[in-house]
N, C-alpha and C positions, 0 to 999 in steps of 0.2 A: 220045984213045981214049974211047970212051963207056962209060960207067958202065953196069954188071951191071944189069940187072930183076930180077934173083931174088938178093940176097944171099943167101951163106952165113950157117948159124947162128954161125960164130965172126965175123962181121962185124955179125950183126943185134944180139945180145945189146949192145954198149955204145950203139947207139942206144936199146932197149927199158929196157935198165939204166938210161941218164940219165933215162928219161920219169917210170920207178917211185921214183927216187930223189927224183925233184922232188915228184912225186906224194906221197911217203911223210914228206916233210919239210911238206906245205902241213896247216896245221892245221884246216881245214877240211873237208876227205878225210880227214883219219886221225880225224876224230871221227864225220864219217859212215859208214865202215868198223866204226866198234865199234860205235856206234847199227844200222845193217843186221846186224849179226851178233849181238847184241844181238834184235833183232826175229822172226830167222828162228829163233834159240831156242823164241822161245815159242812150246807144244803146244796146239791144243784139248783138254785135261783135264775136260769138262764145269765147275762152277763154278770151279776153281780157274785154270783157262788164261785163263777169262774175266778174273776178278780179276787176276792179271800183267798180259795187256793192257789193261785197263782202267787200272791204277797204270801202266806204263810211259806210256800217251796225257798221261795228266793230270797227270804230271809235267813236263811241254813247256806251257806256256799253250797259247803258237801252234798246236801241232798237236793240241789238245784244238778251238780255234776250229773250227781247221778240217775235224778230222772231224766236229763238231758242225752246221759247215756245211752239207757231202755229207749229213748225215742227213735235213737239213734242205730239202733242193732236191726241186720238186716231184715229180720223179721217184718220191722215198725218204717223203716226208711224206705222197703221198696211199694212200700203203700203209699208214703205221701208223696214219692219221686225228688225229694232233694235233702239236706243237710235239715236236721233241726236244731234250730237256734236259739230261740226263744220259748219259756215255759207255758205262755200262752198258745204256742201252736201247739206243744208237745200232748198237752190237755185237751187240744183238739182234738189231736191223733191218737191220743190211745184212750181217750175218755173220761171224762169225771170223777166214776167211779172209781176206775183202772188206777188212775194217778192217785186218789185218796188210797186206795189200800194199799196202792206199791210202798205211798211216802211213809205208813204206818210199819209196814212192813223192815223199810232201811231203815227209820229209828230202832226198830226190834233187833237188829243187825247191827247197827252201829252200836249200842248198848252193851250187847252179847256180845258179838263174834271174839271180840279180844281176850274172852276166859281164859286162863291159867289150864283150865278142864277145856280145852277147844274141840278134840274128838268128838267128845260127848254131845258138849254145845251145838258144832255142829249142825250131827246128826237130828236133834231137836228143831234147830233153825231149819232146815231146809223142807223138813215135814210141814212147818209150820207156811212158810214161804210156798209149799206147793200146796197144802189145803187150801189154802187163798185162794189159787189159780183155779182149784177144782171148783171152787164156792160161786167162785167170778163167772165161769161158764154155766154153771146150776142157774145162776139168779139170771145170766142174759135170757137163758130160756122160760123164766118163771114169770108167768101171768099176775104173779103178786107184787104192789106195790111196794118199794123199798126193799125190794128182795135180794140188793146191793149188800145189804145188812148181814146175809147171809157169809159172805165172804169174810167180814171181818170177826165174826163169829169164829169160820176153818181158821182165819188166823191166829187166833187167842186161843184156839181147842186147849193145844198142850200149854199155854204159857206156865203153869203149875208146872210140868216134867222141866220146862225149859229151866224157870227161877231153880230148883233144886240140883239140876246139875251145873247151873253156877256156884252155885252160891253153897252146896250142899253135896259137894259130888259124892260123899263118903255114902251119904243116904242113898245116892240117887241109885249108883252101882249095889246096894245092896237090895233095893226094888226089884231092879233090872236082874239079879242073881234068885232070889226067888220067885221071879215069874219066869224065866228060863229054865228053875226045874220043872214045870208045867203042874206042878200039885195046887196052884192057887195062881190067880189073873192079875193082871199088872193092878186092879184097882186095888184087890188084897191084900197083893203085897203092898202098895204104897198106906193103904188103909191098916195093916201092921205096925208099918216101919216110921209112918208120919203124924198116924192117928186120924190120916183123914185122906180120899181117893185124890189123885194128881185133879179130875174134873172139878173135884170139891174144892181144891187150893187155887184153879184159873179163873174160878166164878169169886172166890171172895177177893182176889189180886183185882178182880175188875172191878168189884165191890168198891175194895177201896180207892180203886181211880176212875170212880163216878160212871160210868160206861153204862150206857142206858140200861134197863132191866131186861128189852125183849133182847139185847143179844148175849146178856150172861144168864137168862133161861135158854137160850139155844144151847148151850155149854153143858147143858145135863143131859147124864147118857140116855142110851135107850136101853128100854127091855128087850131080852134076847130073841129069835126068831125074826120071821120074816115082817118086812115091815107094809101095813096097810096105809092107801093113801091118807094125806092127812086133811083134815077136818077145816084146819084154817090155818094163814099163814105162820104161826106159831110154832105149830104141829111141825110144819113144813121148813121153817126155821134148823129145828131141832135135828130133822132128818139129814138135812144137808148138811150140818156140820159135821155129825157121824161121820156120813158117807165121803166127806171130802179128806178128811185125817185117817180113815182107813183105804181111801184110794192115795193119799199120800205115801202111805208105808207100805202098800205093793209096789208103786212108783222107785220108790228108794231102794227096793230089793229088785230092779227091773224084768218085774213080772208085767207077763201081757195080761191084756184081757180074755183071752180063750185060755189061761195057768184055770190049775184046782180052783186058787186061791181068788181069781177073777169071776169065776162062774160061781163060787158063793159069792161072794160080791152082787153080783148079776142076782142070785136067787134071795141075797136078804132085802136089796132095794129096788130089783127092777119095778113092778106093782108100784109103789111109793113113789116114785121117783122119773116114771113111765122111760124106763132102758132096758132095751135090749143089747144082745151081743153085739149088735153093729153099730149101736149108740156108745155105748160104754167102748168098744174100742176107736172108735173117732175122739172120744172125748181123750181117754188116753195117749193119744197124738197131737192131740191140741195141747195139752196139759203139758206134754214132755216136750214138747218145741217153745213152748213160753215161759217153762221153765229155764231150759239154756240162757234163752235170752235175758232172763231175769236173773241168775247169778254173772252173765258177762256182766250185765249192766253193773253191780255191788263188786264186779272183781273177785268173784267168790269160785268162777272157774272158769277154763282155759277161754282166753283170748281170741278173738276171729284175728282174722287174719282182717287189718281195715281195705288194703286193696280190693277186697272180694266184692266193696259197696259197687249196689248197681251203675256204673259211669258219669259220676261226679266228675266235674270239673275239679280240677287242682286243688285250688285255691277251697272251696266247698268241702272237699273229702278231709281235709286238713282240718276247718273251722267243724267239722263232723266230729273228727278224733278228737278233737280238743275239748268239744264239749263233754266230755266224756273221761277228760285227763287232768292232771295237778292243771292249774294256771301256767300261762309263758311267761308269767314275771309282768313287772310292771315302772311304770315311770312311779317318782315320788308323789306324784299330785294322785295315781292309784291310777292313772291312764294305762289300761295293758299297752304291751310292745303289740301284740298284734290286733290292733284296734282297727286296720282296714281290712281284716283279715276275717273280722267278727261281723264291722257293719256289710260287708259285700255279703256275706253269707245270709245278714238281714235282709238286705235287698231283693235276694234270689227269693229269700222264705215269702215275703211280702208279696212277691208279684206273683207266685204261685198259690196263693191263696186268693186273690184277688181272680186269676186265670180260671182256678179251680173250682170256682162261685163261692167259695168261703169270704165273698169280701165286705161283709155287714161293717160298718162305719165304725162299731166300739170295737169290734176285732182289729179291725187297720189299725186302731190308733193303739190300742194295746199294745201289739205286734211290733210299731213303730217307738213305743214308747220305752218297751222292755228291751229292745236293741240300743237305744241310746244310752239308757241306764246304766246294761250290763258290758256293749262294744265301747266306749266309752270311759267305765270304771268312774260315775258319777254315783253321789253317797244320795240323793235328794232328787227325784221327776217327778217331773207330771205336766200334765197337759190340763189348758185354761181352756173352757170355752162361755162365750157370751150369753147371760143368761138375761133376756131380753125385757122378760119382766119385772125384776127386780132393779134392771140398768147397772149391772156389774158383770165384771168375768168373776168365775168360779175354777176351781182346779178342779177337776171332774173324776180322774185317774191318776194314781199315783204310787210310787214302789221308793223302796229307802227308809234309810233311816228318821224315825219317828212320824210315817209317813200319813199316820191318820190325824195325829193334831196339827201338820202343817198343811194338811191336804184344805183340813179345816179353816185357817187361818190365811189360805193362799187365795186371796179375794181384793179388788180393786176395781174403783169405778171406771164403766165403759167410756166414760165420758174425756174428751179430749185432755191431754194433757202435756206438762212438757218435762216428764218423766222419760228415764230410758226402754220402760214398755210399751208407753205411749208413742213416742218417737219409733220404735222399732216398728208399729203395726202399722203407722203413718206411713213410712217410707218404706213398709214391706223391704225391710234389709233383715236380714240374718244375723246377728252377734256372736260372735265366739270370744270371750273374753278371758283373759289369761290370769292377768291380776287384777281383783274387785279391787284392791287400796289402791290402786292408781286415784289420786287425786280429782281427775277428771270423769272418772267411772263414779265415785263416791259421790260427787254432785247431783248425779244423775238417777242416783238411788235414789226410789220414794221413802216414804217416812215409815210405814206396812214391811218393807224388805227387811230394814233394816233390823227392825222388831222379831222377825217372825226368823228370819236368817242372818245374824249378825254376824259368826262366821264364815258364810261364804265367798271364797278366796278366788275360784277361778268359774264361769259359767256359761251356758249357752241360753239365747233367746231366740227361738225361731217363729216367727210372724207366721199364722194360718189364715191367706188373706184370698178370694175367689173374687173377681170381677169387680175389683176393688172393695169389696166389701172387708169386712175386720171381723173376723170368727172367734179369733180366741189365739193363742202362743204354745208354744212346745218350752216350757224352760225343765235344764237340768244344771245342780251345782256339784262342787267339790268343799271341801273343807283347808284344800291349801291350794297353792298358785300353780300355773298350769303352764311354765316357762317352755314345756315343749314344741304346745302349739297345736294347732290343727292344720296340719299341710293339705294343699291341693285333693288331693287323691282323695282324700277322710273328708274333706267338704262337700265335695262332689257324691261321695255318697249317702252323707248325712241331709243333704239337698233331695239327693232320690228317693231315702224315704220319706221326707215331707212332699214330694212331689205325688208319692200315693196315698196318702193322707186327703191333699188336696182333690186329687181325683174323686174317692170316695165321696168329700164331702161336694162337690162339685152336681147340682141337680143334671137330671135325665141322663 
C-alpha cells in the first residue's frame, strides 16, 4: 500500500520532533541560536547600540576579521577613502543594520560551512547569505519602520533546508530528488519525506531560538499568484522574504532580470513590491556586487587581488589586508608584532573621520579607544571621564574582557590625590608601564585598582587634560608583563590619537 504524500499532523510531529531534538542537543546550533537571538537583540540606540554592537563583534576575534574584512573590500573602502581599522568605523561605513545581519550571517557560516555535506551546505548558505542582501536593499527602500527585520527574515528563509542538509543530507537529497521530477514542489516533497515543509522546520528552529514572532511569521509562505500590495508592514514583511530567497536562487543560477524566469519574478511582485524591469535589474547588480564582496570578506570566494585598493599608502594597504587575515603573531604579554602598523592605520582612520565631519566626541573616543585596545593587544580599556556632579571619574566606554562589571567598577574620586592616576592627570604625563609588580608602581596603586584589577601586569595611563583642566584618562591593561616595551615610534602614535581625542574635546 503506498505511503500518504500529505501526512497527518499527528504523524508529522515525531519526524519534526526527532529532527529539533537532534537539533537542540548538537552544541553547535544551540550556541548559534543564543548568538542569533543574542544579535537580533541589539537596537540602533544612536551611540549606545553602536557600542553593544561593536563589544558583541570584538568579542569573537573571527568575526571582528571578518567584518573588518567586508569593510575593507573595494566595494566599502573606496567609499570611506582609507584602510578600516577599527569596528567602530567599519559600523559607520557599512551601517547598523548591514553589520548586524552580516555578523548573524558569518555565525550561520562559521557553524555550517564545515559540513562533511559541504556541496550541498554550501549551495543553501549562499542563497541564504544572498536573501539577506535582497532583504537589505527591500527594507533601505521601505517607508516601514524596522523594515531592517526584513532581512534577517531572507536570512532564516531556508534555515530548515539549511539544518537538514547538514545534519540530514540523506533526507535532504531525497527532497531535492522528488522535487526535481516536477510531479510535486519542494514543500511536498520535504512535507513527505519530513512530515512537515523546510518553511514549517525554519519558523519552529527560530521558535526554538526565541527570535521574535514578527520575523518567524515573515517565514510563511505565500499563496500562489501574483501578489497585491500589502495591507501593513506584516503583510509586507512576508512578501520580502519570499521575493528575496527566490531572487536568491535565480541569482545562484545567474539569471538576469529580463530571463523567463526574471519576468515571472517581475509579474508575481512587481504590484507588491512596486518593481519594474529596470528596478528589479538595478537591484540585481547591486545584489550580485555585494554579494562578491560578501563571500571575499568569509573567504568563501576568489580573493581580490589587495593591490587593486584605491592608493593606499604602504603601510595602510598592509594594516587593510591584515585586517582581513590570520593575526602577525604577537609578543607574550599579547602585544602584536605589528602594533605600529595597526595604531598609524588608527591615526589615518581618526583623522579622516574627524576630516570627513564624522568627528562627534563619542565616536573619536571610541575610534581611539578600539585602536589601543586591539593595535596594542590590551585584554581590559576604557576611557574615564569626570562626572562633575557626583565628584568622581566614571569609565564611560569600554571593550575586553569582563568589560561591563569592570566598566562598572572603574570609578575614583576627582578629588586630588597622591595615587598614580592622580599624579598622572596632575602632571599631565603619559605612563606606559611594563611591570605593575615593580615595587615602586605597586605603592602607587590605589586601593579600587587593586580590587577591581588584581591581576594587571603591564599598562597604560593617558592623562585627557585641555587648558589645564583634568577631563578624565585613557587606561588599558594586560594580564602579563610588557618587557618589550613601547618604542619611540608606538608612542608617538599613541600620543596622536590622544591628541584627536583632545581636539574633539577641546571647545569651539
Amino acid at each position: 500500500m503506498p505511503s500518504n504524500p500529505h501526512p497527518s499532523d499527528s504523524e508529522a510531529r515525531p519526524v519534526r520532533g526527532a529532527l529539533l531534538k537532534k537539533l537542540s542537543g548538537d552544541e553547535g546550533m544551540f550556541a548559534l541560536g543564543a548568538s542569533v537571538a543574542r544579535v537580533v537583540q541589539l537596537a540602533d540606540s544612536d551611540d549606545q547600540g553602536t557600542q553593544s554592537l561593536a563589544y558583541y563583534v570584538l568579542s569573537d576575534v573571527a568575526l571582528t576579521q571578518k567584518v573588518l574584512r567586508l569593510a575593507n573590500t573595494p566595494t566599502y573602502r573606496a567609499a570611506g577613502g582609507t584602510a578600516v581599522t577599527t569596528i567602530s568605523r567599519a559600523i559607520s561605513l557599512l551601517g547598523f543594520d548591514n553589520v548586524k545581519t552580516t555578523a548573524m550571517a558569518m555565525l550561520l557560516v562559521d557553524t555550517l560551512a564545515n559540513s562533511k555535506h559541504a556541496h550541498s551546505v554550501r549551495i543553501e548558505l549562499e542563497a541564504a547569505l544572498c536573501a539577506s542582501l535582497v532583504g537589505r536593499e527591500m527594507a533601505r527602500l521601505s517607508v516601514y519602520q524596522g523594515a531592517e527585520e526584513a532581512a534577517i527574515g531572507a536570512l532564516f528563509k531556508n534555515i530548515g533546508a539549511l539544518v537538514v542538509a547538514s545534519h540530514e543530507h540523506a533526507l535532504f537529497r531525497e527532497i531535492g530528488v522528488l522535487a526535481a521530477a516536477g510531479k510535486v514542489t519542494e514543500a511536498q516533497a520535504a512535507l513527505q519525506v519530513l512530515g512537515c515543509s523546510y518553511d514549517s522546520l525554519s519558523a519552529a528552529i527560530l521558535h526554538e531560538w526565541k527570535i521574535p514572532e514578527v520575523i518567524v511569521r515573515a517565514l510563511a509562505p505565500l499563496p500562489p499568484g501574483p501578489c497585491k500590495p500589502a495591507a501593513g508592514r506584516q503583510e509586507w514583511m512576508r512578501q520580502v522574504v519570499s521575493f528575496s530567497m527566490e531572487t536568491a536562487r535565480l541569482l545562484a543560477r545567474r539569471l538576469r532580470a529580463d530571463s523567463a524566469e526574471g519576468r515571472a519574478l517581475e509579474q508575481r511582485y512587481g504590484a507588491a513590491l512596486n518593481l519594474d524591469q529596470e528596478r528589479l535589474a538595478q537591484l540585481f547588480a547591486t545584489v550580485s556586487r555585494d554579494m562578491d564582496s560578501l563571500l571575499e570578506s568569509l573567504q568563501m570566494g576568489v580573493q581580490a587581488d589587495p593591490g587593486d585598493g584605491p592608493g593606499l599608502p604602504g603601510v595602510l594597504a598592509q594594516a587593510a589586508m591584515g585586517a582581513g587575515e590570520a593575526p602577525q603573531g604577537s609578543h607574550p604579554s599579547g602585544k602584536p608584532y605589528n602594533a605600529r602598523e595597526l595604531l598609524l592605520a588608527g591615526v589615518q582612520e581618526v583623522t579622516q573621520m574627524r576630516a570627513g565631519g564624522h568627528g562627534k566626541v563619542n565616536d573619536i573616543i571610541q575610534a581611539v579607544l578600539e585602536t589601543l585596545y586591539r593595535g596594542m593587544g590590551f585584554r581590559f580599556a576604557t576611557v574615564c571621564l569626570k562626572d562633575v556632579r557626583s565628584g568622581q571619574y566614571r569609565a564611560r566606554v569600554a571593550f575586553g574582557e569582563r568589560h561591563v562589571e569592570r566598566q562598572a567598577g572603574f570609578v575614583f574620586p576627582s578629588a586630588t590625590g597622591d595615587d598614580l592616576f592622580h599624579l598622572a592627570m596632575q602632571n599631565n604625563a603619559d605612563l606606559m608601564i611594563a611591570d605593575a609588580s615593580a615595587p615602586k608602581i605597586r605603592a602607587l596603586l590605589p586601593e579600587w585598582h587593586r580590587k577591581l584589577l588584581p591581576d594587571a601586569r603591564s599598562f597604560i595611563v593617558l592623562p585627557l587634560v585641555v587648558n589645564s583642566v583634568q577631563l578624565g584618562l585613557f587606561y588599558a591593561d594586560r594580564a602579563l608583563p610588557a618587557p618589550e616595551g613601547v618604542p619611540p615610534d608606538e608612542t608617538s602614535l599613541i600620543r596622536a590619537l590622544k591628541g584627536q581625542v583632545l581636539v574633539a574635546l577641546t571647545p569651539g
